[in-house]
C-alpha positions as CSV (number, residue, x, y, z in Angstrom):
1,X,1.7,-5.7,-15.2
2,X,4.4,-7.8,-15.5
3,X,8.0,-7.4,-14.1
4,X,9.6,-7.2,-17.4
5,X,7.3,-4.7,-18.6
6,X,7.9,-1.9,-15.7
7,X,10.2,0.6,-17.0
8,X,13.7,0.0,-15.6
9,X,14.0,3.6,-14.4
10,X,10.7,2.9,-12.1
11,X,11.5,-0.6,-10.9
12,X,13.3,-0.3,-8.0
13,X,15.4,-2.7,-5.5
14,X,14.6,-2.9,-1.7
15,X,17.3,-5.1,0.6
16,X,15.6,-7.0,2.5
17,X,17.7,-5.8,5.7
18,X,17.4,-2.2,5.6
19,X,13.8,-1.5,4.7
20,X,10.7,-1.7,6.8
21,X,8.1,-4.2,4.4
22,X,4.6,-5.2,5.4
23,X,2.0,-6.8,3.8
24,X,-1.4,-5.6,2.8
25,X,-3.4,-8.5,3.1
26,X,-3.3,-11.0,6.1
27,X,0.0,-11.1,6.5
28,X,2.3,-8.3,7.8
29,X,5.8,-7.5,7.8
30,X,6.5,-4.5,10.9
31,X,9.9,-4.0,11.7
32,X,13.0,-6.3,9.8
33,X,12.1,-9.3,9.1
34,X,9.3,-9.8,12.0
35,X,6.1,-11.7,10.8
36,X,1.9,-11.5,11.6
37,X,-1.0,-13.0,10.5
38,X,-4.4,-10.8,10.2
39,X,-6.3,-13.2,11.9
40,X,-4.2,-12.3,15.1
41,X,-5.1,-9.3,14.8
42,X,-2.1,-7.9,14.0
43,X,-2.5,-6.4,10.2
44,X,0.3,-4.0,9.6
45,X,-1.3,-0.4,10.5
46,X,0.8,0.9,6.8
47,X,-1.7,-1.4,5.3
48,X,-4.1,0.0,3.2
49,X,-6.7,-2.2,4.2
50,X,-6.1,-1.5,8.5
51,X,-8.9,-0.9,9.9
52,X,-9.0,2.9,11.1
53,X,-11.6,5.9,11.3
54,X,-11.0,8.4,8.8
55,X,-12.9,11.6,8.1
56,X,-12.8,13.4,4.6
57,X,-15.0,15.9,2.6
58,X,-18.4,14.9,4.7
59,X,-17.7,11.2,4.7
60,X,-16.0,9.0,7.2
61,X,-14.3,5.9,5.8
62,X,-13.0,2.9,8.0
63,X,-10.0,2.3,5.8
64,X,-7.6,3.9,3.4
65,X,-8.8,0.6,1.4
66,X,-12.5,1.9,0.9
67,X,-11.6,5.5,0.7
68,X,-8.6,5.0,-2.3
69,X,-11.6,3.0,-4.3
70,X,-14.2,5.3,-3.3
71,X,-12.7,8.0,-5.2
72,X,-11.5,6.1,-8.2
73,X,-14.7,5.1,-9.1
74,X,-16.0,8.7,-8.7
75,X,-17.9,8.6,-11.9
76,X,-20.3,5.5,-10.5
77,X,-22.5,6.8,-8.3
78,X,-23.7,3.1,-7.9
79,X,-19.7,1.8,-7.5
80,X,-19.6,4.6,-4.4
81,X,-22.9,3.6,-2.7
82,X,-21.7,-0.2,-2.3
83,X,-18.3,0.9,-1.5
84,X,-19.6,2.9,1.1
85,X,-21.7,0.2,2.5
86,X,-18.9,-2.4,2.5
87,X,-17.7,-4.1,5.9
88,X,-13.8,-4.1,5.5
89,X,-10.9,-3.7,2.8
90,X,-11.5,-7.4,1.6
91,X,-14.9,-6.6,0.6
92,X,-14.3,-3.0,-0.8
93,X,-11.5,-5.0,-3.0
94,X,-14.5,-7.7,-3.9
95,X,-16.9,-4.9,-4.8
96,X,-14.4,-3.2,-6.9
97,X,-13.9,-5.6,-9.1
98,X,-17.1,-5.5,-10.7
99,X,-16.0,-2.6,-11.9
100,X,-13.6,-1.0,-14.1
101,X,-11.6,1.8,-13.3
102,X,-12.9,4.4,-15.9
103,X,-9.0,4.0,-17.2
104,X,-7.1,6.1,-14.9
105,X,-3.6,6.8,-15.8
106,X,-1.4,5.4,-12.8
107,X,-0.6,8.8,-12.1
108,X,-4.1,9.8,-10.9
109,X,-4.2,6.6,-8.6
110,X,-1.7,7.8,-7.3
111,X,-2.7,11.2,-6.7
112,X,-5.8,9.6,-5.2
113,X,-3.8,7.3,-2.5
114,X,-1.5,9.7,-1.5
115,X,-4.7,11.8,-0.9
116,X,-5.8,8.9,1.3
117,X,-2.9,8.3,3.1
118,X,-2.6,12.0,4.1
119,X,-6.2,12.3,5.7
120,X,-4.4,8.7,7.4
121,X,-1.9,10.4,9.1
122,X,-4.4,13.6,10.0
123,X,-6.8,11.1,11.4
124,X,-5.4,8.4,13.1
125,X,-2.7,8.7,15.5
126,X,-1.0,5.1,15.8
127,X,-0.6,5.5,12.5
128,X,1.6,8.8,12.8
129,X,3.4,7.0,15.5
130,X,3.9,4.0,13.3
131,X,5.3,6.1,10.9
132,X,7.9,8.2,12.9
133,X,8.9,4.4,14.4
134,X,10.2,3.8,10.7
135,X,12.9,6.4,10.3
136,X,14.5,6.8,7.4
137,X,14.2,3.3,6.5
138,X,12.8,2.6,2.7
139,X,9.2,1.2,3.1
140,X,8.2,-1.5,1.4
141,X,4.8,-3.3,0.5
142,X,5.6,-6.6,-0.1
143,X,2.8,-9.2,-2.2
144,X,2.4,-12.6,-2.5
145,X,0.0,-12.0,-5.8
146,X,2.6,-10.4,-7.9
147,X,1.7,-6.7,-7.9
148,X,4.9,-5.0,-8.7
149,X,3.2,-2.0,-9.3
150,X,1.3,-0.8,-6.1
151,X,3.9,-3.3,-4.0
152,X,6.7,-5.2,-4.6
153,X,7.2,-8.4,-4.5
154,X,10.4,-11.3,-3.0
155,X,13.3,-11.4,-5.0
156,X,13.8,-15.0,-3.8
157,X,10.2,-16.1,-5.5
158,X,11.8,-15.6,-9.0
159,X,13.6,-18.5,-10.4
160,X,16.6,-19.3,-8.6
161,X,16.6,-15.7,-7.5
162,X,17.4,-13.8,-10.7
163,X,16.2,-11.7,-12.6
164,X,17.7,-10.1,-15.6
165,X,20.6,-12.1,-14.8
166,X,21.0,-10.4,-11.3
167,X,20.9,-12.5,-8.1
168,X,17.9,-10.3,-6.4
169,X,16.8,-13.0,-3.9
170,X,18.2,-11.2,-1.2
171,X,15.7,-8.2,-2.3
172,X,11.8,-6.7,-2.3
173,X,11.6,-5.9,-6.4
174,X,8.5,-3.6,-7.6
175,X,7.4,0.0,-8.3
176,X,6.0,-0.1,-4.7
177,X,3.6,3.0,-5.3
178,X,2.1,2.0,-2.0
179,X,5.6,2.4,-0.1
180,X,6.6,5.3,-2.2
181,X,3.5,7.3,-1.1
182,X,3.6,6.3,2.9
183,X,7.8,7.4,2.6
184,X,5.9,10.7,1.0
185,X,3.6,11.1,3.9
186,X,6.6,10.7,6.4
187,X,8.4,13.4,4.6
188,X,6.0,16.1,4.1
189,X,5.3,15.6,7.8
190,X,8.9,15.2,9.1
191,X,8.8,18.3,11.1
192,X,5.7,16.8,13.2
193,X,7.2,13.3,13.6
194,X,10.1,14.5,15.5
């Protein structure tokens, strides 16, 4: 989905300096404006695709990554088996896209990652902490291929900046479903974070 085509009342504007953005992939943002690789070992633990133990109805994932898709595709049985036998994030992401979605609306996706992100926080205890460590600081997934849907992506990679004749350069520009649903997570268990 295109920038342009995201309804203006669900794109929303991140500043750069007051949000906490990481990236998914092999790159992280933790902290303002502080930079990793993947290969260091040092993928952002907000990442979907961080490599963690998680237990849920009878079946233990090793990602949020393989447990989101695991459960989109729960109406191939043959999606699920591969899924389940995949290595990491970057090869649940290969295996899924052999298939197609069965059409989800976005709001079932969703449902489904913020499902996965709970059983996160109820499994995986650095991930709790890294949560409480943001705050109340916006968070942000930030991506380099242009998903403005799940993530969000640099103001300054637009042309000169702008977009709809805004200067935006200085922001993080997106739906940022990702970010919206870890911010969800923090607040349902802002009680236990204190």
């Amino acid at each position: 989905m295109k920038l342009e085509n995201i309804p203006e009342k669900d794109l929303r504007k991140y500043s750069k300096l007051e949000c906490v953005g990481f990236r998914s992939s092999w790159e992280s943002v933790c902290g303002r404006v502080r930079w990793f690789s993947w290969e260091k070992g040092e993928c952002s633990i907000l990442s979907n695709m961080y490599p963690c133990h998680i237990e849920y109805e009878g079946n233990t994932f090793h990602s949020v990554e393989q447990m989101y898709h695991y459960y989109v595709y729960s109406n191939i049985p043959e999606a699920q088996d591969l899924i389940m036998k995949a290595n990491d994030g970057k090869e649940v992401k290969e295996i899924s896209k052999r298939y197609k979605e069965d059409n989800l609306p976005l709001k079932d996706k969703f449902i489904i990652l913020l499902t996965c992100l709970e059983a996160k926080f109820q499994n995986c205890a650095e991930f709790r902490h890294k949560l409480k460590s943001t705050q109340d600081l916006p968070i942000v997934e930030v991506t380099t291929w242009w998903d403005v849907v799940y993530g969000t992506i640099d103001g300054a990679q637009l042309k000169n900046g702008q977009f709809n004749g805004e200067y935006v350069g200085d922001s993080f520009l997106g739906m940022n479903g990702t970010g919206r649903c870890l911010m969800q997570v923090r607040e349902n268990h802002r009680n236990e974070l204190k």
